[in-house]
C-alpha positions as CSV (number, residue, x, y, z in Angstrom):
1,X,-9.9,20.9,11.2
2,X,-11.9,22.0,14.4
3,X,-13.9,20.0,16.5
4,X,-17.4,19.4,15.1
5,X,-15.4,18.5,11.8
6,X,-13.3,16.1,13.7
7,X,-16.9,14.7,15.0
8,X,-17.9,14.2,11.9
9,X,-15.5,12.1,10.4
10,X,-15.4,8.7,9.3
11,X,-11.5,7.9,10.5
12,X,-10.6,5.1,7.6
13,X,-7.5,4.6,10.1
14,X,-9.8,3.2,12.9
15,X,-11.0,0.4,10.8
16,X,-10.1,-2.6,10.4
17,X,-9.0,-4.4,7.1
18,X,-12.1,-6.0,6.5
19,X,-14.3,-2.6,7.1
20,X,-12.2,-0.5,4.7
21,X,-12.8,-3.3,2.1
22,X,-16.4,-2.7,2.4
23,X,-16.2,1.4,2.9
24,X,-15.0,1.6,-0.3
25,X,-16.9,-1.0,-2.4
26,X,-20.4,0.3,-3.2
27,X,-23.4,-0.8,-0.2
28,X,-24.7,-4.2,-0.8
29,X,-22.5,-5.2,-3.3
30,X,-19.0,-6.9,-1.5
31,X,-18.6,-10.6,-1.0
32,X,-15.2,-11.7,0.5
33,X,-13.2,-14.7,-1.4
34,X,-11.1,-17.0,0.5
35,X,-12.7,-15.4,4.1
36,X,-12.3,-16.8,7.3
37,X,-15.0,-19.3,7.4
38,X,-12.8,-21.2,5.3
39,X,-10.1,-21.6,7.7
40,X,-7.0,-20.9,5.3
41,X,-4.0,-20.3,7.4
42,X,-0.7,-20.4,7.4
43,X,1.1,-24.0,8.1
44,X,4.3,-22.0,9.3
45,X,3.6,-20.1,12.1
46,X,1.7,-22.3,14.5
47,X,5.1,-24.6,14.3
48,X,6.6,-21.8,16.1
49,X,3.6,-21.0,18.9
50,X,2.5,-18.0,16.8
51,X,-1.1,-18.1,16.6
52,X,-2.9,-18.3,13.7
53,X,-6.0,-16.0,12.2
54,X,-8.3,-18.0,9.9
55,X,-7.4,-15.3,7.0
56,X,-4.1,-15.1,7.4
57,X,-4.4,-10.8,7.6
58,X,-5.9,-10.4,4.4
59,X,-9.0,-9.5,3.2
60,X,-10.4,-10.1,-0.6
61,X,-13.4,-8.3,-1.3
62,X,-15.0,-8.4,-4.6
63,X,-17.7,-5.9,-5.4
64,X,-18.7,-3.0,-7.4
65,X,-17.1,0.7,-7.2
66,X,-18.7,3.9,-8.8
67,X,-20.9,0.8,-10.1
68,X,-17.8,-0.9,-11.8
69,X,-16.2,-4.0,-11.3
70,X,-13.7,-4.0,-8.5
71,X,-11.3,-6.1,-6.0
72,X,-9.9,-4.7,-2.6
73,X,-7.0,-6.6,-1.3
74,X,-7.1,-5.6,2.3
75,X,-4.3,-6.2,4.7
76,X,-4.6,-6.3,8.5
77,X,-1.7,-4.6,9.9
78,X,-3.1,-5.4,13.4
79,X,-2.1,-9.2,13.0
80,X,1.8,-9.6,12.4
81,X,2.6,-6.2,12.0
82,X,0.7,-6.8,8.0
83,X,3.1,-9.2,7.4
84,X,2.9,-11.3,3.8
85,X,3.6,-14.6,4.0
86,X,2.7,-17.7,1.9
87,X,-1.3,-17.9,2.3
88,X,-1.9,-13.7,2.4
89,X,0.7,-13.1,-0.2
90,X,-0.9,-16.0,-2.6
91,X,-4.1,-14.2,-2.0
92,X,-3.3,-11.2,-3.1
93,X,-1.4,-12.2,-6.2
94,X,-4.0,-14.7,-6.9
95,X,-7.0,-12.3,-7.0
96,X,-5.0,-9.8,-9.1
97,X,-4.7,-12.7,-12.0
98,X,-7.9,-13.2,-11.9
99,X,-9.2,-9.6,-12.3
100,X,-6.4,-9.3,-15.3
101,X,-8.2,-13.0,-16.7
102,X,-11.4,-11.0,-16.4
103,X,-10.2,-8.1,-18.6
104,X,-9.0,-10.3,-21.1
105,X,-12.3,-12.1,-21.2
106,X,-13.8,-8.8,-21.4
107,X,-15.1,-7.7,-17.6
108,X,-13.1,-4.7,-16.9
109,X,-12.5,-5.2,-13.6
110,X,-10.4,-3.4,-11.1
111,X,-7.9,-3.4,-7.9
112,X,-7.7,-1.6,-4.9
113,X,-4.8,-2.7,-2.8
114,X,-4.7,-1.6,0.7
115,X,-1.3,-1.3,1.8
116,X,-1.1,-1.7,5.9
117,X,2.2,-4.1,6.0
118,X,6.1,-4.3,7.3
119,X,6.8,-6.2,4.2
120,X,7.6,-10.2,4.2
121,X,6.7,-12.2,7.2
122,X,10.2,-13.6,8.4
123,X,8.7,-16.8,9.6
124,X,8.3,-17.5,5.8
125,X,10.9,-15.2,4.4
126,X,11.4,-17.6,1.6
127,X,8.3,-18.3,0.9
128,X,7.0,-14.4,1.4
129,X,9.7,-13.3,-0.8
130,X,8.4,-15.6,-3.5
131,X,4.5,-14.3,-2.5
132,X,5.4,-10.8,-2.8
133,X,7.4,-11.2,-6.1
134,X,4.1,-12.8,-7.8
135,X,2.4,-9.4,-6.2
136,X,4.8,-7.3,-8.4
137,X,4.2,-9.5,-11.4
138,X,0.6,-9.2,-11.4
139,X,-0.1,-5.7,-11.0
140,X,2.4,-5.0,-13.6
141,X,0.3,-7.4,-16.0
142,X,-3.3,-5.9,-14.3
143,X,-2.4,-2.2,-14.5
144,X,-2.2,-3.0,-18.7
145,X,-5.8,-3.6,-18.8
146,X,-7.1,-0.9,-15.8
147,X,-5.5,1.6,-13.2
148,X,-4.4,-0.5,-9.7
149,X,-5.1,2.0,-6.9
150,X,-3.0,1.4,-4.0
151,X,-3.6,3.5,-0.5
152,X,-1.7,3.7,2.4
153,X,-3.5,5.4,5.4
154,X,-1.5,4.3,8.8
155,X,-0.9,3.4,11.4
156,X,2.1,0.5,10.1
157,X,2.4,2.3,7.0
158,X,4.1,0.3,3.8
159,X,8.0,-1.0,3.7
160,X,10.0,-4.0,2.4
161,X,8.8,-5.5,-0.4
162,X,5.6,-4.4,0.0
163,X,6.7,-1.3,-0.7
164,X,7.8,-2.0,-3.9
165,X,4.4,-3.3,-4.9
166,X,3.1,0.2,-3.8
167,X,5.6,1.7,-6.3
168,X,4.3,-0.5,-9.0
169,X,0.7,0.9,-8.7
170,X,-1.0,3.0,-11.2
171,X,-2.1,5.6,-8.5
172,X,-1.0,5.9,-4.8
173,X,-3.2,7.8,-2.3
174,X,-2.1,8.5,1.1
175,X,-2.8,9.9,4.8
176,X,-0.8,12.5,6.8
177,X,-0.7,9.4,9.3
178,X,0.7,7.4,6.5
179,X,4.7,6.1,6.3
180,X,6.2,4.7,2.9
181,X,9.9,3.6,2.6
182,X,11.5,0.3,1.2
183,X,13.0,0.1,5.1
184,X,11.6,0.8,8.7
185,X,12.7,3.1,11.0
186,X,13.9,0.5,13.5
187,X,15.7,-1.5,10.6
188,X,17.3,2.1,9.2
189,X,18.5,2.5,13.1
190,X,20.4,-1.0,13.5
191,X,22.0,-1.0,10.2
192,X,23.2,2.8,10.4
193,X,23.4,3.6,14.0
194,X,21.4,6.0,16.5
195,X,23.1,9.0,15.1
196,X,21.8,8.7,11.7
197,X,18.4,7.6,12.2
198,X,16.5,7.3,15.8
199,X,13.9,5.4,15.3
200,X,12.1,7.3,18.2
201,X,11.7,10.5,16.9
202,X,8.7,10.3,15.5
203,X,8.7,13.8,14.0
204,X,12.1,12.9,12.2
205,X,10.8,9.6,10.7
206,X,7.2,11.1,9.3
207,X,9.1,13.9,8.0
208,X,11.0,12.1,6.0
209,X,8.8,9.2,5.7
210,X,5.3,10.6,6.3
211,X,2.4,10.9,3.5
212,X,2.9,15.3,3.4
213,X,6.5,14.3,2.6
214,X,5.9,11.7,0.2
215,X,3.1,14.2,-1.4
216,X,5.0,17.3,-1.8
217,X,7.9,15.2,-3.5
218,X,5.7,13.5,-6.1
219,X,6.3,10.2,-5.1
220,X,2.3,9.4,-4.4
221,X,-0.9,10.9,-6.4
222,X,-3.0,12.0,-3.7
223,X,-3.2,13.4,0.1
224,X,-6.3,13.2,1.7
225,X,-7.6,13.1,5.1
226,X,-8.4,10.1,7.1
227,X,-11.7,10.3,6.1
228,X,-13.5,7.1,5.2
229,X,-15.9,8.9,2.5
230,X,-12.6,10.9,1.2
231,X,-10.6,8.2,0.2
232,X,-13.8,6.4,-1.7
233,X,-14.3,9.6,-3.5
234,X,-10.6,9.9,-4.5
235,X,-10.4,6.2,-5.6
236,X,-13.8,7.1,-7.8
237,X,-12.1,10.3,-9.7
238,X,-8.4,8.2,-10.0
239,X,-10.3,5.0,-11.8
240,X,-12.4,7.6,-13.9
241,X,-8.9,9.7,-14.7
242,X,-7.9,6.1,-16.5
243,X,-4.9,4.7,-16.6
244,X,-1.7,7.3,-16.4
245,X,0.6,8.0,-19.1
246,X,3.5,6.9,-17.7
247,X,4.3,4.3,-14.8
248,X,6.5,5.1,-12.3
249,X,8.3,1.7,-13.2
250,X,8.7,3.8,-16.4
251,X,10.6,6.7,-14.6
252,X,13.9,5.1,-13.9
253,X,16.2,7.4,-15.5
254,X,14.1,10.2,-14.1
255,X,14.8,9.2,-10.5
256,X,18.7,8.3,-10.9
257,X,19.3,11.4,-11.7
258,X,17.3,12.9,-8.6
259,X,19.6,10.6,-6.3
260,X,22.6,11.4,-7.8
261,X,21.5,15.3,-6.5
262,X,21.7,13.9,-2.9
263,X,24.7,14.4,-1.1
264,X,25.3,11.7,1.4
265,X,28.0,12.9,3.3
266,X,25.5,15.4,4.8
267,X,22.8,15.1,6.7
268,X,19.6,15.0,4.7
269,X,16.5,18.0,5.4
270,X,13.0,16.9,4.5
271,X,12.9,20.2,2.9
272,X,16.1,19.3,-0.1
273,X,14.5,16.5,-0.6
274,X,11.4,17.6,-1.6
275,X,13.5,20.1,-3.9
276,X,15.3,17.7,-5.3
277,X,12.1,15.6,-6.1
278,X,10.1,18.9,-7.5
279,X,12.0,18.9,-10.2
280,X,10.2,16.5,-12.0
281,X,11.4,13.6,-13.9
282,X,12.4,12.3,-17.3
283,X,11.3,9.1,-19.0
């Protein structure tokens, strides 16, 4: 990409949770449920002299898309690393009933999740754990009715249980910038030591971790730029490709026997794993 191209993009990483919401709901049409004029926050963290944001990091937008029916569930990695706890995490899961109660009373509506989060907040662990659990529940019951279109552009990328959510979506889209993995780089280094992951080199982690990766091994649907308009036009031609045949929930036996390929008394290349993934997988 040269320079005038750079210039003229619309960096989708730049903005916040509650501008991606509206960059990829159609103009005029997003009003925000639960917002922070309602002052909804957590009763956990100020008990521990963290301070609270009147949202609790997340942003539900309702609105049209390609002139259809649609939620985004935006989360603000800038506040608690994206952390779900109690309040965010029943926000989320509470908005993705209702657009599957919408369905079944015959509004086809749809869900965007933007995935910008270091999975469960440990101030509410419990309570988070329990959040993100509903999460799982209700995309599995949503994605029944219509696709759920999750996207993870950067710059805290998706892990924990969060990650598992991301897993569970009908269609994943992804950045270059953008990490995915069920653990962290710095959680990888204190469990396993230094010498097997160094949670500093950052072109170790995002080439194991990083959107390409995660592309080229079939893990997500699409790779895109961080381009604001890009990502809107590849969540319009997802929800129009409909709902996929198969769920990845659906591929278990498929991706057993891709791990059983991996040798773990070596040290892992970004380029086997992408092999071993290429091979495609059985139901």
């Amino acid at each position: 990409m040269n320079t005038e191209q750079l210039l003229q993009r619309d960096s989708f990483i730049e903005l916040n949770a509650r501008s991606r919401a509206s960059a990829l709901l159609d103009a005029g049409s997003m009003r925000e449920l639960i917002g922070p004029f309602d002052r909804v926050t957590s009763p956990w963290l100020a008990l521990q002299g963290v301070v609270t944001q009147s949202d609790d990091g997340v942003v539900v937008a309702k609105g049209t898309c390609d002139g259809q029916p649609t939620v985004v569930l935006a989360i603000e990695g800038a506040f608690q690393g994206g952390s779900l706890g109690e309040v965010g995490g029943a926000k989320i899961a509470g908005a993705l009933e209702l657009a599957a109660q919408d369905n079944r009373d015959g509004v086809p509506t749809r869900a965007v999740i933007l995935f910008e989060t270091g999975g469960v907040r440990l101030q509410e662990a419990n309570l988070g754990l329990a959040a993100i659990a509903e999460i799982h529940s209700a995309i599995v019951d949503l994605r029944r009715y219509q696709p759920v279109i999750g996207i993870t552009a950067g710059t805290v990328g998706c892990f924990g249980g969060m990650s598992i959510a991301a897993a569970l979506c009908s269609y994943l889209i992804v950045t270059r910038e953008a990490r995915l993995g069920l653990n962290g780089p710095a959680v990888i280094e204190q469990e396993a030591g230094i010498a097997e992951y160094d949670s500093r080199d950052k072109p170790f982690i995002w080439s194991f971790t990083g959107g390409e990766q995660r592309y080229r091994s079939g893990l997500v649907d699409a790779y895109v730029e961080d381009d604001a308009m890009q990502i809107r036009n590849m969540v319009c031609e997802l929800f129009q490709r409909g709902m996929p045949e198969q769920n990845r929930s659906d591929m278990v036996q498929g991706f057993l026997a891709r791990l059983i390929e991996v040798d773990a008394s070596i040290q892992a290349t970004p380029e086997l794993i992408r092999t071993i993934y290429q091979k495609g997988f059985a139901s």
